[in-house]
C-alpha positions, -999 to +999 in steps of 0.1 A: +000+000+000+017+034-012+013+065+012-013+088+001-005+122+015-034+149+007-030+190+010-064+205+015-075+244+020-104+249+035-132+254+015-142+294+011-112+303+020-089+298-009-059+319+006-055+300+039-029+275+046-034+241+034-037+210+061-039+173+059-070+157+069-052+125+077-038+141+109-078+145+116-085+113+110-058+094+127-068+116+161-103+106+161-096+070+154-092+057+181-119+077+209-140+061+173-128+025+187-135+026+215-171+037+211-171+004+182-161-018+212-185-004+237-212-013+213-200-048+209-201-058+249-230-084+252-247-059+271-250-032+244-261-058+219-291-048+202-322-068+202-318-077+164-281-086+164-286-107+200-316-125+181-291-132+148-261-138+168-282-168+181-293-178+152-259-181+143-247-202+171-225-169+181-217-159+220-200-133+238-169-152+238-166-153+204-174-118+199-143-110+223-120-132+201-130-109+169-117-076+189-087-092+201-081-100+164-089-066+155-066-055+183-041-073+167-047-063+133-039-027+143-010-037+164+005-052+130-002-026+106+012-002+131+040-017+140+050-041+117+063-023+081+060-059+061+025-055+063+015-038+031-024-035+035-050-038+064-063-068+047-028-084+052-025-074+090-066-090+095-055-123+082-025-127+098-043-115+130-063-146+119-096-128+110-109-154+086-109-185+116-137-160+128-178-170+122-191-146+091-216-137+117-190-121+140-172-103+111-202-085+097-213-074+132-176-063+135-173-039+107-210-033+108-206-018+145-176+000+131-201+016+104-224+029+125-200+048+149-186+059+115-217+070+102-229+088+132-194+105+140-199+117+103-240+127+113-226+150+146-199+169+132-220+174+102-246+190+123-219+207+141-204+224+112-235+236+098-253+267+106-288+272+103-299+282+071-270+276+052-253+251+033-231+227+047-191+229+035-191+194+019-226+203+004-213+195-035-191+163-020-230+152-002-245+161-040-225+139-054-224+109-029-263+112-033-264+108-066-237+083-070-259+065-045-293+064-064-275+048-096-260+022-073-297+017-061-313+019-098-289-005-114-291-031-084-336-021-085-351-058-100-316-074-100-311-055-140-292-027-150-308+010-157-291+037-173-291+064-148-285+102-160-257+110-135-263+151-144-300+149-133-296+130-100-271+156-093-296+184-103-323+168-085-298+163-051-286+202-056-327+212-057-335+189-022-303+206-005-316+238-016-346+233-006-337+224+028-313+253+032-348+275+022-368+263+049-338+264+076-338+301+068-372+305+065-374+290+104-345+307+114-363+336+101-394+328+123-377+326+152-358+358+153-394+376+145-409+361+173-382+371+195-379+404+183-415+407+189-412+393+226-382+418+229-404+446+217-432+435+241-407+433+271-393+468+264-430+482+264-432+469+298-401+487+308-414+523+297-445+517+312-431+513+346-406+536+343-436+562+335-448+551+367-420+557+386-415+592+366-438+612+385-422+598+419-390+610+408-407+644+406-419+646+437-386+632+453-370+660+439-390+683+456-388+664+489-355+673+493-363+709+491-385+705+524-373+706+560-369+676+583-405+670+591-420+678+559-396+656+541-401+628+571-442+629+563-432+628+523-410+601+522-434+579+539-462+590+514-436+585+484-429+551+500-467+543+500-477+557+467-445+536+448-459+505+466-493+513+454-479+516+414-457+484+415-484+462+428-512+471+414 
């Protein structure tokens, strides 16, 4: 296997340095195992894999030999520069004395934590209303996808017009980034309106409390006893605005 080294920019930003996704990859890899394994303890089985694991004559035992194999694939393409390919590393590991059952459910578990590592950051990337950054790379995986899916439809093969599933892929991720926006859009009215409805509130107590201000003014113009008596009316009368 010949290294495949990549230099990227980001996308939108044509002037900025470029960087190797690799590096990104081989840091997530592993918290990415760990979640595969967690899913593979007996106790995390889900209910259709426990009911086809036995089916298949499969137990938790032998489910803990796959990941030490696994393990040990790693360990050797890691490690060990004659290995030339992860296939090699899986076989010397001894992948194929395992049950078929136990290698699907293997890489099927790794799938899944693939897929929904892929699902978060997606998400995460994304703002509301806008497109994502690997919006043409999704346009064309969803297309490449439905003539996959049209040539294996009734077991024949279908000529599939690559240009229109891409059109039809750019117009759903359009339309998707439209009514986003179009929520988005909702929201910030109704909170401007609740914002607008909040500061009403404001200036109608502080017209309350303008008058009292007033009059406070002119309390400290008074001597000690006039000012005594008004302060104890100006107590009552602010009591009587705020709470009624």
């Amino acid at each position: 296997m010949n290294r495949s080294i990549h230099q990227y920019r980001p996308k939108g930003d044509p002037g900025a340095l470029p960087y190797s996704p690799q590096r990104d990859l081989a840091n997530i890899y592993t918290p990415m195992l760990k979640e595969v394994f967690y899913g593979l303890d007996e106790k995390n089985w889900a209910p259709y894999m426990r009911e086809w694991f036995e089916k298949e004559g499969v137990d938790e035992e032998m489910v803990g030999k796959a990941v030490q194999v696994f393990v040990e694939a790693h360990r050797l393409f890691i490690r060990d520069r004659k290995v030339t390919c992860p296939a090699d590393a899986f076989e010397q590991a001894g992948i194929n004395h395992l049950p078929p059952a136990v290698r699907v459910a293997l890489f099927e578990r790794m799938g899944q934590v693939l897929m929904g590592g892929f699902f978060i950051a997606l998400r995460d990337t994304t703002m509301q209303g806008q497109q994502s950054a690997v919006a043409t790379d999704l346009v064309e995986m969803i297309a490449a996808g439905r003539a996959v899916a049209n040539r294996l439809s009734g077991h024949e093969y279908r000529d599939v017009d690559a240009t229109l599933e891409r059109d039809r892929a750019e117009a759903e991720e359009t339309k998707r980034v439209l009514e986003q926006a179009h929520s988005l859009l909702e929201d910030r009215t109704r909170e401007a309106y609740q914002a607008a409805s909040e500061l009403d509130a404001y200036k109608g107590r502080f017209a309350k409390l303008e008058g009292l201000l007033a009059y406070l003014a002119v309390i400290k113009q008074s001597n000690w006893l006039v000012r005594g008596w008004r302060c104890l009316y100006f107590a009552w009368r602010l009591y009587r605005k705020l709470h009624v």
